[in-house]
C-alpha positions, 0 to 999 in steps of 0.5 A, spaced: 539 588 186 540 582 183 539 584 176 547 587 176 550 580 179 554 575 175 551 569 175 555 563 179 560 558 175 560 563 168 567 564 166 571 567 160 577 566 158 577 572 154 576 576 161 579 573 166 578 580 170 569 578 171 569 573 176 562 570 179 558 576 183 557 573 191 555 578 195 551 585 192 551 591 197 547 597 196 547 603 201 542 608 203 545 614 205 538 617 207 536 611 212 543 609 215 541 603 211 546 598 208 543 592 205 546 585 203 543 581 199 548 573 197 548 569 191 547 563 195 541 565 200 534 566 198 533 574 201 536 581 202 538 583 209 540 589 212 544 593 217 542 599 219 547 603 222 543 608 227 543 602 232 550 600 231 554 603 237 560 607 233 563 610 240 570 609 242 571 604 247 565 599 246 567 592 244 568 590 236 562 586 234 561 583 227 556 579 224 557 572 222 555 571 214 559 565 213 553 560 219 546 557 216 543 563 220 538 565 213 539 573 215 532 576 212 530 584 213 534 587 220 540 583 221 542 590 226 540 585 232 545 579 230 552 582 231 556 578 235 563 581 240 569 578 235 576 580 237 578 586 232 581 585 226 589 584 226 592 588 221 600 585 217 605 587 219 613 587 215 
């Protein structure tokens, strides 16, 4: 997973569209996993959306990337209730 990232603090001038890679992601349709893994903490965390609650009416929940909790393996667990995304209006 780490092998496709760009490392941290390179630019190019000659390429400005390739920035440093901060987050990889990988999805595993045959397990209902999607896996996480960060380029500023030390190991890979996954989400698996069998025990995500998807139905309508249950409260909007997110996990928190951005604490010192270091996820590692199963994260499904850590979920926390958020208030819902407010999208833009003109």
């Amino acid at each position: 997973m780490r092998s496709i990232g760009v490392p941290l603090g390179m630019a190019d001038e000659d390429h400005p569209n390739i920035s440093a890679t901060l987050w990889r992601t990988i999805a595993d349709n045959q397990t209902n996993r999607y896996y996480f893994d960060s380029s500023l903490r030390p190991s890979v965390f996954y989400v698996d959306l069998n025990e995500v609650d998807f139905n309508e009416g249950v409260d909007v929940k997110q996990l928190d990337c951005d604490t010192d909790i270091n996820y590692s393996g199963d994260a499904s667990a850590h979920f926390e209730v958020a208030q819902p995304f407010k999208f833009m209006t003109k």
